[in-house]
C-alpha positions as CSV (number, residue, x, y, z in Angstrom):
1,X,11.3,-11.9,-10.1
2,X,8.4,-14.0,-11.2
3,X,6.4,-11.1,-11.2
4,X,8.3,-9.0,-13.0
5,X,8.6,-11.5,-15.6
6,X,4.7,-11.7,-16.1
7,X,4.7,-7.9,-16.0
8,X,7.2,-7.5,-18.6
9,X,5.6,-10.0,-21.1
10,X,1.6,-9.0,-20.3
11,X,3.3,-5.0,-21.1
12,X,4.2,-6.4,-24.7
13,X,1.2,-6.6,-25.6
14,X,1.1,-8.8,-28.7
15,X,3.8,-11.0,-26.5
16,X,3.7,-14.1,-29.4
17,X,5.2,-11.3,-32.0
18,X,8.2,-11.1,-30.3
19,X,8.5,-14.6,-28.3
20,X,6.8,-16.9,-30.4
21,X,3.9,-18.9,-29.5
22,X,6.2,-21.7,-27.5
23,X,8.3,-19.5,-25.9
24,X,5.2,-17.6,-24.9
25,X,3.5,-20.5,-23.3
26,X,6.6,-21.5,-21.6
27,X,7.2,-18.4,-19.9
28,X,3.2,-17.9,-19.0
29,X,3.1,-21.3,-17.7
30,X,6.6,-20.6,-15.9
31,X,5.2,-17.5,-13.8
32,X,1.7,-18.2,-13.7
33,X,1.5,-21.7,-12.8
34,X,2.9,-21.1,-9.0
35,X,0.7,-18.5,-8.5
36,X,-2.1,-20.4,-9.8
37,X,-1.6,-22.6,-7.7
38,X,-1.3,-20.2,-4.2
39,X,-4.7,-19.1,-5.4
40,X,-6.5,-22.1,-6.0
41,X,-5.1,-23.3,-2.3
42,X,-5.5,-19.7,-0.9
43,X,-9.4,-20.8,-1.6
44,X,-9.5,-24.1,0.3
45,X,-11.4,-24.2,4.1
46,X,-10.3,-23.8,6.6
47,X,-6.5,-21.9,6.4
48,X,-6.5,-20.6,2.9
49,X,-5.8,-17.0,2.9
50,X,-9.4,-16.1,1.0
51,X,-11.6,-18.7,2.2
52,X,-11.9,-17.3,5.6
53,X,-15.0,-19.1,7.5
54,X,-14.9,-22.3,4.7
55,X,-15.1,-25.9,6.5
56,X,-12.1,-28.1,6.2
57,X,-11.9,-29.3,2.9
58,X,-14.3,-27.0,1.3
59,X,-13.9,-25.1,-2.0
60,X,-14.5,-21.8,-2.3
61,X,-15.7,-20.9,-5.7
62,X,-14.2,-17.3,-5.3
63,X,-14.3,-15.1,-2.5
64,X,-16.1,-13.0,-4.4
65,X,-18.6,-11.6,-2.2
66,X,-21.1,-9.3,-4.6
67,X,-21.5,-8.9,-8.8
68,X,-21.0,-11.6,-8.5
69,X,-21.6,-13.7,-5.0
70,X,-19.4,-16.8,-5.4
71,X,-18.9,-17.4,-2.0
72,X,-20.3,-20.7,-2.0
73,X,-18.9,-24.8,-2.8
74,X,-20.4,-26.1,-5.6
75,X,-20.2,-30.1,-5.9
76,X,-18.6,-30.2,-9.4
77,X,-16.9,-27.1,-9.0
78,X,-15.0,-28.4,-6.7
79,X,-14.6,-32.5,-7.7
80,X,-12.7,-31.0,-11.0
81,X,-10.5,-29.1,-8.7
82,X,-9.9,-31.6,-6.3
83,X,-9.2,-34.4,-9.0
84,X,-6.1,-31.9,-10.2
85,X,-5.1,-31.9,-7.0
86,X,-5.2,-35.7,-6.2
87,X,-3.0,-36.4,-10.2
88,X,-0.6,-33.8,-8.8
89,X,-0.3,-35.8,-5.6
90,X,-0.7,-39.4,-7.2
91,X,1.3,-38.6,-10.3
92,X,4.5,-37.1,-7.8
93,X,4.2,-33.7,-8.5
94,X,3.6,-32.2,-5.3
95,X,4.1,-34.2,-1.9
96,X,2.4,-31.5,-0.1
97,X,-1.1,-32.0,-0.9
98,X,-2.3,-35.0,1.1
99,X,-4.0,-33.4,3.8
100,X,-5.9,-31.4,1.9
101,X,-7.1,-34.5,0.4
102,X,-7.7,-36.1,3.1
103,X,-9.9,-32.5,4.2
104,X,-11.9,-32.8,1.5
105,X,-12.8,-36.5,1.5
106,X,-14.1,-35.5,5.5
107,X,-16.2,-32.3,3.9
108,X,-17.9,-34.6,1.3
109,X,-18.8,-37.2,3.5
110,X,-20.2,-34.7,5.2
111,X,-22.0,-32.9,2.4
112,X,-23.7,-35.5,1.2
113,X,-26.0,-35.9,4.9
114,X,-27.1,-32.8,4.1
115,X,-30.7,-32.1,3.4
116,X,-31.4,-29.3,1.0
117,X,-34.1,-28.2,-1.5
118,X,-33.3,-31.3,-3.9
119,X,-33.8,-33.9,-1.0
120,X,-32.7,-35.8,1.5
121,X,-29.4,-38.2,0.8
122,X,-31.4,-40.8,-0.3
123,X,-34.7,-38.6,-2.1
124,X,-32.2,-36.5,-4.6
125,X,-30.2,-34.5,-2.2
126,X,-27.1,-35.7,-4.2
127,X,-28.4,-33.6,-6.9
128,X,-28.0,-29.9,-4.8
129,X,-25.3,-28.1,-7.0
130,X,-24.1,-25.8,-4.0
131,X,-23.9,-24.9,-0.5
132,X,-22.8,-22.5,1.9
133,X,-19.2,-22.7,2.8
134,X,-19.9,-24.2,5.9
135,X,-21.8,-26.6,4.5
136,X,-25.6,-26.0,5.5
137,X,-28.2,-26.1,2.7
138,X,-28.5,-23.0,0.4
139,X,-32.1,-22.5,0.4
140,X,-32.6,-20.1,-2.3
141,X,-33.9,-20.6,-5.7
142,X,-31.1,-21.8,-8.3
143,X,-31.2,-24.3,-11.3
144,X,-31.7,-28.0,-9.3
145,X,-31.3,-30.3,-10.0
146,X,-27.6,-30.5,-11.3
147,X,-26.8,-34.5,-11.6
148,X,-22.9,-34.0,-12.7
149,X,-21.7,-33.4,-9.5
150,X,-22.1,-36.8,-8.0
151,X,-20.2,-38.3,-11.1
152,X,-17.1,-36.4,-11.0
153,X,-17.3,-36.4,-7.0
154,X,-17.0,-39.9,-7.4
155,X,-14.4,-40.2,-10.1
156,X,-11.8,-37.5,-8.1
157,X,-12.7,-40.1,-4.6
158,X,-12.4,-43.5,-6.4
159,X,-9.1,-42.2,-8.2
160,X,-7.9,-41.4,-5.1
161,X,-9.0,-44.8,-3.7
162,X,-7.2,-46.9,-6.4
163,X,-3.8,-45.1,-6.0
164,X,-4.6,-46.0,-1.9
165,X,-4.8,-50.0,-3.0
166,X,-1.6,-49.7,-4.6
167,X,-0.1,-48.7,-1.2
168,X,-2.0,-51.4,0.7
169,X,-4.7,-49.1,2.3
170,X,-7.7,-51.8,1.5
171,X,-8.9,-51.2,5.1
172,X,-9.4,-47.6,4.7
173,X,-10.9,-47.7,1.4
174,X,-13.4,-50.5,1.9
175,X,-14.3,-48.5,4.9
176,X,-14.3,-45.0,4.5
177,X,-14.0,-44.2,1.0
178,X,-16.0,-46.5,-0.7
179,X,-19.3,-45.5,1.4
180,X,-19.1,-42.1,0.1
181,X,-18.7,-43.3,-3.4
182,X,-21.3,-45.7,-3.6
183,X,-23.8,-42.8,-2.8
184,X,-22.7,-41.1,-5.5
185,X,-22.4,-43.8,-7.6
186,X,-25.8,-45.4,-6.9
187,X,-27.3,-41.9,-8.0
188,X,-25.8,-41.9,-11.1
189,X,-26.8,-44.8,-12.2
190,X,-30.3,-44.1,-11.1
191,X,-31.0,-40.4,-12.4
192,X,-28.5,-40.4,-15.0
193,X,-30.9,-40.5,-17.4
194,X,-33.4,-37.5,-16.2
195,X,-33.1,-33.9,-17.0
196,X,-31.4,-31.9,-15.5
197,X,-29.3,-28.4,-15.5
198,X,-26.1,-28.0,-17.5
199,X,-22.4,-27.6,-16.7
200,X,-23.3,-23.8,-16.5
201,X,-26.6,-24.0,-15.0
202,X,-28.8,-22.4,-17.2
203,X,-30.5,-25.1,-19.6
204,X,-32.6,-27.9,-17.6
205,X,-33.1,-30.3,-20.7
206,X,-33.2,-34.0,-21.6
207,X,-28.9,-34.0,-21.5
208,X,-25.9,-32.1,-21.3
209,X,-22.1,-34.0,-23.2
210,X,-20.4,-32.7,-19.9
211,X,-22.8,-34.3,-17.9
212,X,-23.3,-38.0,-19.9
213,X,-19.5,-37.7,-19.8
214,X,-19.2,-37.8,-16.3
215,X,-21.9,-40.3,-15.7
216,X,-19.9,-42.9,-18.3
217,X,-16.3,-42.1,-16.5
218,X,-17.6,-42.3,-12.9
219,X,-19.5,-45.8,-13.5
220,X,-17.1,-47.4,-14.8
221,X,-14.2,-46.6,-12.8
222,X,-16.3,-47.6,-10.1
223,X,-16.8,-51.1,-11.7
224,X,-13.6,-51.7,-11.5
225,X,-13.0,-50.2,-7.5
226,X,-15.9,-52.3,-6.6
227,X,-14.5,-55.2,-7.9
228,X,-11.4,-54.4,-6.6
229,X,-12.8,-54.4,-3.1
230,X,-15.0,-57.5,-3.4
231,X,-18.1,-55.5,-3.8
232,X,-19.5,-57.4,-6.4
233,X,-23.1,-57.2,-6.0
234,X,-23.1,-53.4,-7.6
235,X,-21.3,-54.5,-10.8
236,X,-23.9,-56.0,-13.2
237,X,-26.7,-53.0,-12.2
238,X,-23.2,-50.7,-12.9
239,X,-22.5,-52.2,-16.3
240,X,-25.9,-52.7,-18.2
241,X,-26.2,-48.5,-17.2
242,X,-22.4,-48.2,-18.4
243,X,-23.6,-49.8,-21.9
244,X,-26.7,-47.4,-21.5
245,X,-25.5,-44.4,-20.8
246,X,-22.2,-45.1,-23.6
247,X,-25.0,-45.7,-26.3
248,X,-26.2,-42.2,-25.2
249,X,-23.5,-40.3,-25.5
250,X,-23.4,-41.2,-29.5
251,X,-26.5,-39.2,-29.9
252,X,-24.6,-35.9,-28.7
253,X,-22.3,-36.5,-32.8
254,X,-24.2,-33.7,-35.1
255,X,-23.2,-35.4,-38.4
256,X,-22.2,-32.0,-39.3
257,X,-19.0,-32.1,-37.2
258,X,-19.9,-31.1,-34.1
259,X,-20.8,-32.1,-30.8
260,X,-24.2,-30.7,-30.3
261,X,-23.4,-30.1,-26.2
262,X,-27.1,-29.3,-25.1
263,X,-30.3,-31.6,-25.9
264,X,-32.6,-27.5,-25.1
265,X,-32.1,-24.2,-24.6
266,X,-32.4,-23.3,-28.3
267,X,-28.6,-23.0,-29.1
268,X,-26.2,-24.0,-31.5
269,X,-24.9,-26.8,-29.2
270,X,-21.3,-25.9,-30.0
271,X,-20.3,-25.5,-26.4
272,X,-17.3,-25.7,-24.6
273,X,-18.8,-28.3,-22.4
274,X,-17.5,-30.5,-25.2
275,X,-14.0,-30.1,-24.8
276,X,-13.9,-29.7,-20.5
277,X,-15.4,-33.0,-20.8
278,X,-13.1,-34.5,-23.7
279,X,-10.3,-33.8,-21.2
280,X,-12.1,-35.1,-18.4
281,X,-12.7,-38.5,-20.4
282,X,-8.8,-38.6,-21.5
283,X,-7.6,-41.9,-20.6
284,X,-4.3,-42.3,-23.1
285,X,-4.9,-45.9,-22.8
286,X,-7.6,-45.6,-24.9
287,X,-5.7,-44.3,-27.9
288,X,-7.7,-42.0,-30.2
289,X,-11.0,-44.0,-29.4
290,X,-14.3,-42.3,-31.0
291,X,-16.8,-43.5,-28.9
292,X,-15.6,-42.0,-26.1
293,X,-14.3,-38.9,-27.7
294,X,-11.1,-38.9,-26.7
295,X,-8.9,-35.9,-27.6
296,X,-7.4,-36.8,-30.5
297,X,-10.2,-38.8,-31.8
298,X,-11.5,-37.4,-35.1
299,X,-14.9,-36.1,-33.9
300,X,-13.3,-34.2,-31.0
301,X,-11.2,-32.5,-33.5
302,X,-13.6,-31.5,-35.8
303,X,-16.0,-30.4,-32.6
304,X,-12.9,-28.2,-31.5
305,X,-12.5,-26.6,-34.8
306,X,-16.1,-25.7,-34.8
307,X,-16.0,-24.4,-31.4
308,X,-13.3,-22.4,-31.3
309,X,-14.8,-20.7,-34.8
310,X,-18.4,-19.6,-33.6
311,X,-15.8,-16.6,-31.5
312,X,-14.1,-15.4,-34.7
313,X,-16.3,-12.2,-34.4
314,X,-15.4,-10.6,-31.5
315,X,-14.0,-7.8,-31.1
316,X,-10.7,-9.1,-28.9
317,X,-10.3,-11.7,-31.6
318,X,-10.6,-9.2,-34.8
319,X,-7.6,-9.8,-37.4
320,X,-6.2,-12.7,-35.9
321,X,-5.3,-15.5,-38.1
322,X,-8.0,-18.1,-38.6
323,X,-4.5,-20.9,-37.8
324,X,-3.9,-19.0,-34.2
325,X,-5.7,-19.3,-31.2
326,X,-8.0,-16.8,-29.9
327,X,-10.4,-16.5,-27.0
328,X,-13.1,-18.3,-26.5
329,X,-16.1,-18.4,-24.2
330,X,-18.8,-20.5,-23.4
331,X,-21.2,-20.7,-26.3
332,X,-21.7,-17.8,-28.9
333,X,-25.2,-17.4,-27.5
334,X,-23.7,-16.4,-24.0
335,X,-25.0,-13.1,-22.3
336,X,-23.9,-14.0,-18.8
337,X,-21.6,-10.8,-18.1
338,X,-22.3,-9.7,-21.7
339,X,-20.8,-12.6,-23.1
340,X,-17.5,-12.7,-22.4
341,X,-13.9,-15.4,-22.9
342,X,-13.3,-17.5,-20.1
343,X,-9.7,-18.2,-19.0
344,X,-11.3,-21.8,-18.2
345,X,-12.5,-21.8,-21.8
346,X,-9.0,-20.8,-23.9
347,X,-7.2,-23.0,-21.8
348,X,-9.4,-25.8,-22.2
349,X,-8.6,-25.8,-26.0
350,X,-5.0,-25.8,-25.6
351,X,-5.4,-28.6,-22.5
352,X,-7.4,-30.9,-25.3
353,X,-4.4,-30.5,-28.2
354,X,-1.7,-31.3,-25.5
355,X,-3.4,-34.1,-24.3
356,X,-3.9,-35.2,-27.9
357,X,-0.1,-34.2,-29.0
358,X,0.7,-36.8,-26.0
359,X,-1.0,-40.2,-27.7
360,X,0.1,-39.4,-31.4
361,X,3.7,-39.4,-29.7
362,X,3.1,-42.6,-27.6
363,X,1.6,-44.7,-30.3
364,X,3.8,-43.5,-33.0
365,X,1.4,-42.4,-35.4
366,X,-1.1,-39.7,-36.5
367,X,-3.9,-40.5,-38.4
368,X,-5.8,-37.7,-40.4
369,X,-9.6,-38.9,-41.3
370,X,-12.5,-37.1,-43.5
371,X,-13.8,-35.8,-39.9
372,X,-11.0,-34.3,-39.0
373,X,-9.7,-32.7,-42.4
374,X,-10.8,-29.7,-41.8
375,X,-8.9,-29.1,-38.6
376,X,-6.0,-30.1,-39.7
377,X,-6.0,-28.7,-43.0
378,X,-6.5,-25.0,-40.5
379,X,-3.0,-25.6,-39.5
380,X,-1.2,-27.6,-42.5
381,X,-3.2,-26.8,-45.4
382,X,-1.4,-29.9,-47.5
383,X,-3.0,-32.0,-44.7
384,X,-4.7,-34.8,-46.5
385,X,-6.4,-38.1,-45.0
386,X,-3.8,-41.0,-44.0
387,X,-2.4,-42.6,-41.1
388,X,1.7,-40.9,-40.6
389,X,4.3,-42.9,-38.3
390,X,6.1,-40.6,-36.6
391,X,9.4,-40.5,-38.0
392,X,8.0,-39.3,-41.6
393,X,8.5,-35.7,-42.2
394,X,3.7,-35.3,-42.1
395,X,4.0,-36.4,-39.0
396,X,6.6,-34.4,-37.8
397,X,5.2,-31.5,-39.7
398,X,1.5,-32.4,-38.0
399,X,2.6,-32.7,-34.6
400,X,4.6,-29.4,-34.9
401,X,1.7,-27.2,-35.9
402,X,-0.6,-28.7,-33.3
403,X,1.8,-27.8,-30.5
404,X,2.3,-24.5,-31.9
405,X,-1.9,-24.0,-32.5
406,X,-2.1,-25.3,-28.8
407,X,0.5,-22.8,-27.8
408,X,-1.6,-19.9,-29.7
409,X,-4.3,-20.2,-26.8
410,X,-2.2,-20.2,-24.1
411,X,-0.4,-16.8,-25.6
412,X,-4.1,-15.4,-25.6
413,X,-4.6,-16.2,-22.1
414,X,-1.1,-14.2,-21.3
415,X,-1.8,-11.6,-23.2
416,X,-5.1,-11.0,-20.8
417,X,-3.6,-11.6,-17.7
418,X,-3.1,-9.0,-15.1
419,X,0.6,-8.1,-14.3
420,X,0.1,-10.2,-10.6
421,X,-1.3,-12.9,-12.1
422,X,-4.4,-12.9,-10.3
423,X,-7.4,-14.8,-12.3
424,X,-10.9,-14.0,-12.8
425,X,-13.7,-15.8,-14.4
426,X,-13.6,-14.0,-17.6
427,X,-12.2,-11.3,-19.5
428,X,-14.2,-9.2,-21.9
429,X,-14.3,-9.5,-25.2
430,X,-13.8,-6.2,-26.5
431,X,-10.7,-5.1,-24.4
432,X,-9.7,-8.4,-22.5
433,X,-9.8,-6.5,-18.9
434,X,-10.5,-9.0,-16.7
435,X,-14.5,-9.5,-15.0
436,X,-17.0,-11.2,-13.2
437,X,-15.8,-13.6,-10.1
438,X,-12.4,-12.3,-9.2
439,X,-9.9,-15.2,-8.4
440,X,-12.0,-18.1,-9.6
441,X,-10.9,-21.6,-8.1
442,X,-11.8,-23.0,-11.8
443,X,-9.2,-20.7,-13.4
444,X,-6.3,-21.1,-11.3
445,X,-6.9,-25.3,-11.9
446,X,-7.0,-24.8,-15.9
447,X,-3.8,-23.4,-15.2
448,X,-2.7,-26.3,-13.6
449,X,-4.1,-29.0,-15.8
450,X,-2.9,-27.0,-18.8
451,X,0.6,-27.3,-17.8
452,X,0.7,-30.7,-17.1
453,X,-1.2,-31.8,-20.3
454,X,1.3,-29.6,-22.0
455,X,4.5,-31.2,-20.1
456,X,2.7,-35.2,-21.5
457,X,1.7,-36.0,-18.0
458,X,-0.6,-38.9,-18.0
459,X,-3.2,-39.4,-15.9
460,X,-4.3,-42.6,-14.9
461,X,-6.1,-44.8,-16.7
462,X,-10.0,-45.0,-16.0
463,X,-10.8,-47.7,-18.2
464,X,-12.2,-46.3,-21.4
465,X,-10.0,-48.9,-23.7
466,X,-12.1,-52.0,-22.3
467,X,-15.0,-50.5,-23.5
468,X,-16.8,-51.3,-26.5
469,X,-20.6,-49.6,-27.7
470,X,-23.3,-52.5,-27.5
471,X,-24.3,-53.9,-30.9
472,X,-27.8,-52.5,-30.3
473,X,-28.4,-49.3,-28.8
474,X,-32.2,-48.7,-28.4
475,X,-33.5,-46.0,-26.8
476,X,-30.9,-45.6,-24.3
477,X,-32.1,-42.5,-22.8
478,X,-34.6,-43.5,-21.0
479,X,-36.5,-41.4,-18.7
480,X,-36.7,-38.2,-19.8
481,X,-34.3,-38.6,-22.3
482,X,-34.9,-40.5,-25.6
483,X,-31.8,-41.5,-27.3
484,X,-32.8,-42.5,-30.4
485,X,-33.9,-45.9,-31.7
486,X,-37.1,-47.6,-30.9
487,X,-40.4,-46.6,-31.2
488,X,-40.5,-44.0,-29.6
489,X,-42.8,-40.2,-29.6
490,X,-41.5,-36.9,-27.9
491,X,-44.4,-36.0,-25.6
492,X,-43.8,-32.3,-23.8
493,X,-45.6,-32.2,-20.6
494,X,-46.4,-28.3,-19.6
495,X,-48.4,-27.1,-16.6
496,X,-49.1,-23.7,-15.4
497,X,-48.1,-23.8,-11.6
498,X,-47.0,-20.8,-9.6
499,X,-44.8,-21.4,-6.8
500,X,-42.5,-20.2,-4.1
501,X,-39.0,-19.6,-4.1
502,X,-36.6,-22.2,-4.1
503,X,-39.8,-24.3,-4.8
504,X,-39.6,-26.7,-8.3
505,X,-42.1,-29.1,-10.4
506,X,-41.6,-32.2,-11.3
507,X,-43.3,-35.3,-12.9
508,X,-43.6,-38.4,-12.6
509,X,-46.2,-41.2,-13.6
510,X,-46.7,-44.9,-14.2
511,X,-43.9,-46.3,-16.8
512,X,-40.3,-46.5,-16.9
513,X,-40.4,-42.8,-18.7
514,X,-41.4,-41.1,-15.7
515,X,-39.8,-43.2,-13.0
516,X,-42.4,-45.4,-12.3
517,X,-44.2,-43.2,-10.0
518,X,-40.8,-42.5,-8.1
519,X,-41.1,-39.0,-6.4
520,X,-37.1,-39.2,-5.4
521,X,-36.6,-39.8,-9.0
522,X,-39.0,-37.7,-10.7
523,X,-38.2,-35.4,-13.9
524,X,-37.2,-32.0,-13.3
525,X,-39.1,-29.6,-15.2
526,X,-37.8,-26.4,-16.8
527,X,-39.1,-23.3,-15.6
528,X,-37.7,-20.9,-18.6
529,X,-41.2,-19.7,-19.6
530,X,-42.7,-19.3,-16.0
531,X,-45.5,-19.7,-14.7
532,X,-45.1,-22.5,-17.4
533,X,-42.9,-25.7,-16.4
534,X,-42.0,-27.7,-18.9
535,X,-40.2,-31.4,-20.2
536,X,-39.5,-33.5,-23.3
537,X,-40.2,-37.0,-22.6
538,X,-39.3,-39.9,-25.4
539,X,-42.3,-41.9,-24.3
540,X,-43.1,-45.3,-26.4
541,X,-45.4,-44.9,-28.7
542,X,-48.9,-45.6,-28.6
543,X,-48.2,-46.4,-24.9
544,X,-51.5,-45.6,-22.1
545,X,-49.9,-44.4,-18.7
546,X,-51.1,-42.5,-15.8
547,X,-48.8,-39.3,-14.5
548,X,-48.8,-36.5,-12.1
549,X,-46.9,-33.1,-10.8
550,X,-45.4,-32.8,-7.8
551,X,-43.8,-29.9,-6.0
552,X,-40.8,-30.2,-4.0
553,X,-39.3,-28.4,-1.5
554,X,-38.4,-29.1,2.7
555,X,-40.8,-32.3,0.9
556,X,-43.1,-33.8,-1.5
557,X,-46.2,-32.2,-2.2
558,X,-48.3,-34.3,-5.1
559,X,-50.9,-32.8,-6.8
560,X,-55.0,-33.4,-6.2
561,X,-56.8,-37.1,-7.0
562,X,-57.2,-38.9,-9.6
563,X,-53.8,-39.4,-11.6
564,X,-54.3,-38.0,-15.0
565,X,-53.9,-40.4,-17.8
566,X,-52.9,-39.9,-21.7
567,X,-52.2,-42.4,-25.0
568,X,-48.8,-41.5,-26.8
569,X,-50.0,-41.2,-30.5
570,X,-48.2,-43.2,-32.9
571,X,-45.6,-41.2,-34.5
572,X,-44.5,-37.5,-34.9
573,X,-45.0,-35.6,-31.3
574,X,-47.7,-34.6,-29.0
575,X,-47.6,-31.3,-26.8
576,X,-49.7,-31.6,-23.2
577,X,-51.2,-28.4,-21.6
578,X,-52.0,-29.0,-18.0
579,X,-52.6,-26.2,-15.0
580,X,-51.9,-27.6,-11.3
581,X,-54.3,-29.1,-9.6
């Protein structure tokens, strides 16, 4: 029956012209979410039906084998998955799922020994993005390192840990869990600030939202397990890069609405990165807090808006209202696949407007700013700036179009699903068949996280209403990174060094910049324009240090004697042309 029901409403084509948008979503989510939720186990070592030779505990990406290979457990990939699986457990929606909780906390541990073209465990192994699904090293050349994996690894395991306290399990998470954590934690709060790859591994740059994000959740959650635990000792180092690596995440605010997602790659920053980790930094304790951009704060508003509006031009989207959902995609500038909507993507819309819909209706109030005028004057164009208690026909008027905007995308995603509910990782956007990685792990958790958003579960609380951004924030960035404030030059480093595959440059040098001569902490450089590597440091200016290159891979090969030396000018920005030596 359920899948006669999804046949029936994908066959309608245009499903919201005769259901409506909320009877739409509730029958999509009423078929699909089950089978969403077969698939995303079906890919879970070592007896889901499509992982078939995955470790216990590991995440297949896809069991796509070819155009593309996904057969491989990436690190974030598969923290995001597992944290949806550990709010269904924790939150008493599904009994079911503790062992394959407990799986996965026995494949990370495990994961994490590893030694693989980043490093060792404790020389930036933490930073691999994947491996094979049995857990040995991938060895071939990809975009490493990627430093949001360790974050959100850490956030899904201490989540877990803090719902064990409540049922007396100290023992086992002083013990086993908090080990594993630590690592991760300990890396975050030394690397957060160095380049790195991007949510979708393609831009290396000074920082990615998505990442920042996860750095800011993951350290201070952990403040509180340490203390929790009696493990004191990590907390101050913890907090001062908490303050840090908050002050940072300001400098992602374009004062022209947006959330500029990517500090490189040439693009328009609006990215979806922005709103994935807007729901991953929902903490309804928090209220509509701007600093950490929770959903219905006024700049994640406004950034959605702007999103959603850079994929008015496609094809799939062509005559559709500009107040109903459509399908979205990574960034405009996408050409992975062509360019296509992601079923992570649309969903991720409507998952940020549930959420949000959930705290107007707690605190009782909606409050409409300049920032966020313009989205809400898309769906209620008599919106006008004012705070509305519920019970007052604005608010009930607000609230109603939201759901039924949210709705909108989740009718989009219906539309393009197949009649067996089967997801991939995109759908094209000129006929909405669906493409690339065939039953995508990612996709059938959106699903998931969707649903509950939409039903006003509440996750718990990781502490983002305790915070508060420092009174100074001076070049927060640090290494690599800049942040704004202080005096402070961007000085790009390029060298011309061929090298093997799998095989990456990186630099590192005499001042805090460049990691104080720290190879395990050195700055990844970007390889876009090869043989060219390349990095944007914020460097103080007028500041004499010494640097060199180094080459990693199975080690640490620096470059010849002596170190070479350079003066940051004064102001404005200095470009350096090197060739290895």
């Amino acid at each position: 029956m359920r899948f006669s029901l999804l046949s029936i409403l994908f066959g309608l084509g245009s499903v919201a012209s005769v259901w409506g948008q909320t009877n739409t979503a509730e029958a999509f989510f009423a078929s699909e979410s089950p089978i969403a939720k077969t698939g995303l186990l079906a890919n879970i070592g070592p007896s889901g039906s499509k992982s078939s030779g995955a470790k216990s505990g590991v995440v297949i990406a896809s069991p796509s084998r070819s155009s593309p290979d996904y057969l491989y457990t990436w690190t974030r990939d598969s923290a995001l998955v597992f944290l949806a699986i550990v709010n269904q457990y924790t939150l008493g929606l599904d009994n079911s799922l503790r062992s394959q909780i407990d799986n996965y906390v026995g494949a990370q541990k495990i994961q994490q020994q590893v030694s693989n073209p980043s490093g060792s465990v404790s020389s930036g192994g933490l930073g691999e993005p994947k491996f094979h699904i049995d857990l040995s090293a991938f060895t071939g050349g990809w975009g490493r390192p990627q430093r949001d994996g360790p974050g959100l690894r850490a956030t899904t395991l201490i989540t877990w840990a803090e719902f064990l306290l409540t049922q007396g399990n100290t023992s086992y998470v002083t013990n086993e869990l908090w080990p594993i954590i630590k690592l991760d934690l300990d890396y975050v709060a030394s690397t957060w600030s160095q380049s790195g790859f991007d949510l979708w591994e393609e831009v290396n740059s000074s920082g990615s939202f998505f990442t920042t994000a996860s750095h800011l959740r993951s350290l201070r959650q952990g403040i509180r397990l340490a203390t929790a635990i009696g493990q004191t000792s990590v907390v101050s180092g913890y907090t001062t890069q908490v303050n840090a690596v908050l002050c940072y995440l300001q400098t992602y605010w374009d004062s022209n609405g947006f959330v500029n997602s990517n500090k490189g790659g040439g693009r328009t920053g609006k990215d979806a990165n922005s709103l994935i980790a807007s729901n991953n930094l929902f903490d309804a304790a928090a209220g509509c807090d701007t600093t950490t951009f929770q959903p219905c704060s006024d700049r994640a508003l406004s950034n959605l808006l702007q999103y959603v509006d850079t994929f008015r031009s496609w094809a799939i989207n062509s005559g559709i209202a500009t107040n109903q959902g459509i399908a979205t995609g990574r960034y405009s500038e996408d050409s992975y696949y062509g360019g296509n909507p992601w079923y992570l993507t649309t969903l991720a819309v409507s998952e940020q407007l549930y959420n949000a819909l959930t705290v107007w209706k707690a605190q009782g109030t909606i409050k409409v700013t300049a920032v966020s005028l313009p989205f809400f004057q898309r769906i209620s164009p008599s919106a006008s700036v004012g705070e509305y208690a519920s019970g007052t026909a604005t608010f009930t008027t607000l609230t109603t179009a939201v759901k039924t905007y949210a709705d909108s995308f989740v009718s989009i995603v219906a539309k393009y699903t197949p009649s067996n509910g089967g997801l991939s990782e995109q759908y094209t956007k000129t006929t909405g068949a669906p493409t690339s990685a065939t039953d995508l792990t990612w996709s059938y958790a959106s699903v998931l996280t969707a649903l509950d958003a939409r039903e006003g579960v509440i996750p718990a609380s990781w502490g983002a209403a305790g915070l508060t951004l420092p009174s100074t924030c001076s070049n927060s960035g640090g290494g690599g990174t800049g942040g704004g404030g202080g005096a402070t030059v961007a000085v790009t480093f390029k060298v011309s060094a061929t090298t093997v595959w799998g095989e990456s440059i990186f630099l590192t040098g005499s001042i805090a910049e460049l990691a104080n001569w720290s190879p395990d902490n050195a700055l990844a450089l970007n390889a876009d324009n090869y043989p060219i590597w390349t990095v944007t440091v914020n460097i103080p200016a007028s500041a004499t240090f010494q640097y060199k290159y180094i080459r990693k891979y199975n080690g640490v090969k620096w470059e010849s004697d002596p170190n070479r030396q350079f003066t940051a000018p004064a102001s404005g920005s200095y470009v350096i042309n090197d060739g290895w030596r």
